[in-house]
C-alpha positions in Angstrom: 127.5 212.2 91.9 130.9 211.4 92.4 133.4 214.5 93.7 137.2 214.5 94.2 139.4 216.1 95.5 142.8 216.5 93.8 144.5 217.9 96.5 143.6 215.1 99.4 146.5 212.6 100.3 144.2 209.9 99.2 144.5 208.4 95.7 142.1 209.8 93.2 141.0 205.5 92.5 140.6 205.5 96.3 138.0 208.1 96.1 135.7 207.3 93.2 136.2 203.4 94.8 135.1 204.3 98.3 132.5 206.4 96.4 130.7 204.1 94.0 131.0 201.2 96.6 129.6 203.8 99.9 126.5 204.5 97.2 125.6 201.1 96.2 125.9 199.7 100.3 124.1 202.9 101.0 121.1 202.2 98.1 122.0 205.1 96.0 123.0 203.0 93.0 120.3 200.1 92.4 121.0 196.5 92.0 121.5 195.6 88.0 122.1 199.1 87.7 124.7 199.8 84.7 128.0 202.3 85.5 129.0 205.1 83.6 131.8 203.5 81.1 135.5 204.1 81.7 136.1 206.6 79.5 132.7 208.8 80.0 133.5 208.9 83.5 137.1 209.6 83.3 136.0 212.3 80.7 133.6 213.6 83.4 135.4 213.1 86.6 138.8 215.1 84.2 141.0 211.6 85.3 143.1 208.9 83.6 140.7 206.1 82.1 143.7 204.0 83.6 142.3 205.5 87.1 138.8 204.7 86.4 139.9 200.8 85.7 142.0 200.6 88.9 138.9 202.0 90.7 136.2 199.5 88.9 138.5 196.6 89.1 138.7 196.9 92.6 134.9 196.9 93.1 134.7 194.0 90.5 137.3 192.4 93.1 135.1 192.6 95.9 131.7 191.8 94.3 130.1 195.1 94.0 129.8 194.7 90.3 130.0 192.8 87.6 131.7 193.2 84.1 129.4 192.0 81.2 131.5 191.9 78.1 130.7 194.0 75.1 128.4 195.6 77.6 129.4 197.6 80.6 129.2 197.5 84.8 126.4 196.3 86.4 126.0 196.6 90.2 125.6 193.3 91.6 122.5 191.6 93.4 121.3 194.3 95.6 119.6 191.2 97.7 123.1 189.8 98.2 123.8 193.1 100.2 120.2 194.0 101.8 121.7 193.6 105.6 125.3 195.4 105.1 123.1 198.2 104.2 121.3 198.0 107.5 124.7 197.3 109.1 126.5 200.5 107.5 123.8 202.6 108.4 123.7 201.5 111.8 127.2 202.0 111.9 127.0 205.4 110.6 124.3 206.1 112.8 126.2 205.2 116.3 130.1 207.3 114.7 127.7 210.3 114.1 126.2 209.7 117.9 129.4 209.5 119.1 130.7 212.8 117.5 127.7 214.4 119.0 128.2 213.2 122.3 131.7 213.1 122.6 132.8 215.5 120.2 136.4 214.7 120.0 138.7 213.2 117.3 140.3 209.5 119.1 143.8 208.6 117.6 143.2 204.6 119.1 146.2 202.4 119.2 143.2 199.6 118.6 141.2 200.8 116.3 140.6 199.6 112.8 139.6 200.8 109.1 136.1 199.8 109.9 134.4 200.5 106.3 137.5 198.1 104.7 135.6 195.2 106.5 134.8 192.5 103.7 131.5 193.0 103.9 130.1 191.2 100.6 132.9 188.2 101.1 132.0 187.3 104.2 128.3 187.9 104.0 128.4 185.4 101.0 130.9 182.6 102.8 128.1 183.0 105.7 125.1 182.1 103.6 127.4 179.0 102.0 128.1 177.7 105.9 124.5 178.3 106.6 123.6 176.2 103.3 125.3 172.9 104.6 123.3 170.6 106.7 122.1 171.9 110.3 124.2 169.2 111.6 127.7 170.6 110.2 127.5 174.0 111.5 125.0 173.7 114.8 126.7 171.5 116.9 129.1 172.2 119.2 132.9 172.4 118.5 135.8 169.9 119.9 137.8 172.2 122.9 140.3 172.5 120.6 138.0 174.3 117.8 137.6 172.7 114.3 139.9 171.0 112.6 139.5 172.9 108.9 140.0 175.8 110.7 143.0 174.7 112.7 144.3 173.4 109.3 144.2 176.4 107.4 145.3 178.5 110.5 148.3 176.0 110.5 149.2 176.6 106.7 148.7 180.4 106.9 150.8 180.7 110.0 154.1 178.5 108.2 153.4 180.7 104.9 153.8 183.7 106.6 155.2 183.7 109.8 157.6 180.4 109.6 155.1 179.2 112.6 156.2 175.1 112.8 153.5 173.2 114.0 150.2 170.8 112.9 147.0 171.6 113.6 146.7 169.0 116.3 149.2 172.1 118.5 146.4 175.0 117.5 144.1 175.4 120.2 141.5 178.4 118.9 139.8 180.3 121.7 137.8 183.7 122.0 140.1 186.6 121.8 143.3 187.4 123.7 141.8 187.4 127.2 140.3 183.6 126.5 143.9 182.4 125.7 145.2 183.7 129.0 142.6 181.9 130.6 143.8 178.4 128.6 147.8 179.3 129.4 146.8 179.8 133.4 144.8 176.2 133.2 148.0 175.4 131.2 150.9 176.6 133.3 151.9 175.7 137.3 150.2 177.9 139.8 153.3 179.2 140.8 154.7 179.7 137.4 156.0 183.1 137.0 155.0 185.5 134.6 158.1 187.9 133.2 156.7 190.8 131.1 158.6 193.6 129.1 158.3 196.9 129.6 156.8 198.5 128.4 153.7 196.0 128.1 150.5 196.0 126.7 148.2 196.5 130.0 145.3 194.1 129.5 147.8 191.2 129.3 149.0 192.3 132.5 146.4 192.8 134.0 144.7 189.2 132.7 147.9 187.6 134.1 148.1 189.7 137.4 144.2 188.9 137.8 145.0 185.2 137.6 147.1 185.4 140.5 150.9 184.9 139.3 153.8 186.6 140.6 154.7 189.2 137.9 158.3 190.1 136.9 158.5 193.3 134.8 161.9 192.8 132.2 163.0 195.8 130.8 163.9 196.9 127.4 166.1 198.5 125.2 166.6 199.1 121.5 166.9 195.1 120.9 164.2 194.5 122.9 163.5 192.7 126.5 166.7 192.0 128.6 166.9 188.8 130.6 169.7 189.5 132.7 167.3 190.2 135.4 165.8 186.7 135.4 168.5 184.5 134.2 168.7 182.6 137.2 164.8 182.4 137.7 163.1 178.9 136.6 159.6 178.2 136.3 159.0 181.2 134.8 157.3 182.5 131.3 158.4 185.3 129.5 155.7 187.3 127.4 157.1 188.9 124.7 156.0 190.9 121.7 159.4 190.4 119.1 158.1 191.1 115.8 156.6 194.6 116.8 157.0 195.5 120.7 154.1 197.6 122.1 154.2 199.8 122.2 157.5 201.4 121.4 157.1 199.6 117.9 160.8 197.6 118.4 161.6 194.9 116.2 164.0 192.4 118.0 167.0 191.3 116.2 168.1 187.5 115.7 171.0 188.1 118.2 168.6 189.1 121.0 166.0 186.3 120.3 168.9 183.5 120.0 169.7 185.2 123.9 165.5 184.7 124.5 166.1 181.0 123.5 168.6 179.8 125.3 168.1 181.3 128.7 164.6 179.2 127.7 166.7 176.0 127.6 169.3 176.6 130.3 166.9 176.7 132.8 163.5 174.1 134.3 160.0 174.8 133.1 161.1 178.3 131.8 158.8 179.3 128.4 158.6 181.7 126.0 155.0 183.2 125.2 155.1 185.1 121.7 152.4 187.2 120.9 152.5 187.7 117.6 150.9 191.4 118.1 150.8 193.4 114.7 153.0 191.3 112.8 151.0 191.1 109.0 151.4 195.1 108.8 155.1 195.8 108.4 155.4 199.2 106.0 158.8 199.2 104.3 160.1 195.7 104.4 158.0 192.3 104.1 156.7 190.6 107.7 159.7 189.0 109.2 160.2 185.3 110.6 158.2 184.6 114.1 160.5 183.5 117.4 158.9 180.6 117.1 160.2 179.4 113.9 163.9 179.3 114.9 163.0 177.5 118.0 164.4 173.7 118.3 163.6 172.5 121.6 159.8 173.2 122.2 160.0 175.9 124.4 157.5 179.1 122.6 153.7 179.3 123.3 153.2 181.4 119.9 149.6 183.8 120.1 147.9 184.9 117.2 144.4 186.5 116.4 142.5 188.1 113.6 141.3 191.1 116.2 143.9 193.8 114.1 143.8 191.7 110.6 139.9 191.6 110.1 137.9 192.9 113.4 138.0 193.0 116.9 134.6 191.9 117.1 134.9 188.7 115.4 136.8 187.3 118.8 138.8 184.9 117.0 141.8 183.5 118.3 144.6 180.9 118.6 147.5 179.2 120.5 150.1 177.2 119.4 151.1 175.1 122.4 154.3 173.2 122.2 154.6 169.3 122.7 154.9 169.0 126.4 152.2 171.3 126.9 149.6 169.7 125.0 149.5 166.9 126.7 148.6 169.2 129.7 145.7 170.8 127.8 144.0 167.3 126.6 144.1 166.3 130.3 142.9 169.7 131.6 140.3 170.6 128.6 139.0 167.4 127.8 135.7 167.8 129.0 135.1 171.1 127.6 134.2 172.9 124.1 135.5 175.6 122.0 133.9 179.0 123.2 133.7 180.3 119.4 130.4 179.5 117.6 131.5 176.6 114.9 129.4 179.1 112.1 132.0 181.7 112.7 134.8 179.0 112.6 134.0 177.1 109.3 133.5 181.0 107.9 136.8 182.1 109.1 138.1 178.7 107.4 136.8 179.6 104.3 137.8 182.9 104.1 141.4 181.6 105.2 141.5 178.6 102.4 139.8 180.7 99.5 142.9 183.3 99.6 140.6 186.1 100.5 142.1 186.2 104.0 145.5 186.9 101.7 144.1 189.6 99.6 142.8 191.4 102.3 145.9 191.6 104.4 147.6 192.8 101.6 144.8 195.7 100.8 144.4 196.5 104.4 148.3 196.8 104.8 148.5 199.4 101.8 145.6 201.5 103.7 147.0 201.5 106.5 150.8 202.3 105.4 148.8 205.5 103.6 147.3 206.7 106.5 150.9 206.2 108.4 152.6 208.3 106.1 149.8 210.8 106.1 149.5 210.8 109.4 154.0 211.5 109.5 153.4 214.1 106.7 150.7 216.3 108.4 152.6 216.0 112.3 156.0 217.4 110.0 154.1 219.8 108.4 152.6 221.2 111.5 155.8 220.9 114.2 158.8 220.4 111.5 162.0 219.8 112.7 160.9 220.0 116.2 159.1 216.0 115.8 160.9 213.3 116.0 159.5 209.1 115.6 160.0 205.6 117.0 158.8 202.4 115.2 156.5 203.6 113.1 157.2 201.3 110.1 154.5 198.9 111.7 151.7 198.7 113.3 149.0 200.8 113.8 150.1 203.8 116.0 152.9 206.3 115.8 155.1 207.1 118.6 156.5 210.7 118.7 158.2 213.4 120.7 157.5 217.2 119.9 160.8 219.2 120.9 160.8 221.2 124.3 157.9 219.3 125.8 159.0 216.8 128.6 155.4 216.3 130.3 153.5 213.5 128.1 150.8 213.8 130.6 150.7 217.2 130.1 150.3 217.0 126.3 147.8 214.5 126.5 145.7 216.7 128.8 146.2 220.4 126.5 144.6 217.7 123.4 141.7 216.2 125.5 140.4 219.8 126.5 140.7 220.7 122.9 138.6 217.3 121.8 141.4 215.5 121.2 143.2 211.6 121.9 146.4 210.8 121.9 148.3 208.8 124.0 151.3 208.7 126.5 153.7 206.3 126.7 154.4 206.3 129.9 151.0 204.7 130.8 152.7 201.6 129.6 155.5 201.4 131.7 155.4 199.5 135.2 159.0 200.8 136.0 160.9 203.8 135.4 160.5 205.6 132.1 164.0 205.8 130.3 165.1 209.5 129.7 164.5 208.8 125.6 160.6 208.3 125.7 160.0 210.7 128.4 157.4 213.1 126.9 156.6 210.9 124.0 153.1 210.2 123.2 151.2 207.9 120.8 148.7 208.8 118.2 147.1 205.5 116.5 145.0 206.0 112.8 143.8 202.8 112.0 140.3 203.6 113.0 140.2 207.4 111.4 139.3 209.3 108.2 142.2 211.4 106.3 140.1 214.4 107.0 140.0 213.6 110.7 143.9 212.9 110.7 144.3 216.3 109.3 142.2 217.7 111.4 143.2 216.0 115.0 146.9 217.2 114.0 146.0 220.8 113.3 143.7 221.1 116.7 146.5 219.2 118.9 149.2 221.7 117.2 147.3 224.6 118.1 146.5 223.0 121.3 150.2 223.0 122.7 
């Protein structure tokens, strides 16, 4: 039984999509189990049969079913799907535990669209890795990681972000925190680490962990200012350009032509780009990486599939420029890649097969939905009294509600009314400039439309 709702900000081929494809992971609809037709169900369902083909395409898409000519829609191989079934309900299970426990609605700066996750792709490239011979996917990877997947990381990265470099340059690692770990075996003990801020916290705190002396740059509506370290060498700047967090800034080719040559007037100074966010950009296409207009080696360029695919896959990569590999091949030599080589060579695939492609593209026109959802229902509920910052990327929306000055105390009224959302100000080491004082954060990647409309209407009446 499929049921709509014509007044819900999500597309009516969204609904019956999510629907059919829920019920078939779920066991409700039977492997080999023919669909209604097109035009039955868009007769039933009171729809366009040109909504109803939009819907089945997209399953067809993503292997859920198959399209027999002069016949119908058959659901696919049940067998091919037996443990996303377990893995759904488990997942189902532990959000339903969670609400019970917790009882609150979380607007996550990290979180993701959870049931987008390619489920039947990936489950299908793992059984194709596991088919190959024990020896090509059991034994241990180079330190660098595989070369396939360093290839295909290389091509994506020049496609789509301009990114310059060979795979011999890639070095893949286990998630954000593991590539810290490889830049402070990398970098001079007393190189100096210059961070914007704001800054995301768990890259400060990896690099303040590790010991180096910690120089907070701040920003402005361009992005970092160097004026403060202009005269300082041995020093690395980390820097998010194409989408700062978390004010959401995207720096102009003036400012990063200012970035690149206070990199070259100066000894052993370095640029570390983390390329944070940078594949979901709403209302223009992903722009150019730092790293691209660089000519004289000096960027360390960071990317991982943590926001484009899962957090829990704990894939990563660095591109390290020339006279920094060398440094890496003497100081990693004797070690190997801390990412399983099965998750690698599947990752590979996925990247050289173009499903990688299409799923950034469908995961970037849910998540610019829920975005605009998310800007409709807080102007609905607080009109002319809202106002945003950067919200044409990323994941989260930064906002200030009019006559409310106290972030902290905003965030506090919503988390006694079951509600989180976040305050900027947790984000700055220095002082917070008089435009984002009482602004606040509310991410959506991880949440339902129902439980954006919701969270908005509790945190409204909250305050």
């Amino acid at each position: 039984m499929i049921n709509i709702n014509p007044k819900s900000k999500e597309p009516l081929y969204s609904q019956i999509y999510n629907q059919i494809k829920q019920s078939i992971i779920e066991g409700r609809i039977k492997s080999g189990e023919k669909l209604k037709s097109k035009r039955n169900l868009s007769k039933e369902l009171s729809v366009s049969v040109n909504t109803i083909d939009t819907a089945y395409g997209q399953l067809v898409s993503e292997g859920f079913i198959k399209s027999v000519p002069q016949s119908g829609f058959y659901v696919c191989d049940i067998e091919s799907l037996d443990i996303i079934n377990f893995d759904k309900k488990e997942i189902k299970k532990n959000i339903t535990e969670q609400k019970e426990n917790n009882n609150y609605i979380d607007f996550s700066l990290y979180g993701i669209d959870i049931p987008s996750f390619p489920y039947t792709s990936w489950k299908k490239l793992i059984r194709e890795v596991i088919s190959l011979s024990p020896e090509e996917f059991l034994k241990t990877s180079p330190s660098q990681g595989e070369f396939s997947l360093r290839c295909a990381i290389s091509s994506h990265i020049y496609i789509r972000r301009g990114v310059i470099t060979s795979p011999d340059n890639i070095v893949i690692g286990a998630g954000t925190d593991n590539l810290m770990e490889i830049l402070n075996g990398i970098l001079e003990k007393d190189c100096k680490i210059a961070m914007e801020d704001p800054v995301y916290s768990n890259s400060y705190r990896y690099f303040n962990r590790m010991g180096h002396k910690i120089i907070s740059v701040p920003t402005d509506e361009k992005g970092v200012i160097t004026d403060n370290i202009k005269n300082i060498d041995n020093t690395a700047l980390y820097i998010t350009p194409s989408h700062q967090f978390p004010l959401g800034i995207t720096m102009p080719v003036s400012r990063r032509i200012e970035i690149l040559k206070w990199a070259k007037k100066g000894e052993k100074r370095y640029i570390i780009e983390d390329d944070y966010d940078s594949e979901f950009r709403y209302n223009s296409k992903p722009i150019s990486s730092l790293q691209s207009i660089d000519r004289n080696g000096n960027i360390i360029y960071l990317g991982s599939f943590s926001r484009s695919i899962s957090p829990s896959l704990r894939i990563s990569y660095i591109v390290l420029p020339e006279k920094l590999m060398e440094t890496y091949k003497e100081n990693y030599k004797d070690t190997s890649c801390p990412v399983s080589r099965l998750e690698q060579l599947v990752l590979e695939k996925f990247i050289s097969s173009g499903q990688y492609e299409k799923h950034i593209n469908r995961m970037r026109k849910i998540y610019s939905e829920k975005r605009d959802y998310t800007i409709k229902k807080l102007v609905y509920e607080f009109g002319e009294d809202i106002s945003f910052y950067g919200e044409n990327a990323g994941h989260h929306i930064l906002f200030k509600i009019k006559n409310y000055k106290d972030e902290k105390e905003i965030c506090k009224k919503a988390f006694l009314n079951n509600i989180k959302i976040y305050a900027v100000s947790d984000f700055y080491k220095g002082t917070v400039p008089e435009k984002f004082k009482g602004a606040v954060m509310a991410g959506y990647g991880n949440l339902s439309f129902e439980d954006i409309e919701k969270g908005i209407k509790i945190l409204k009446k909250s305050l």
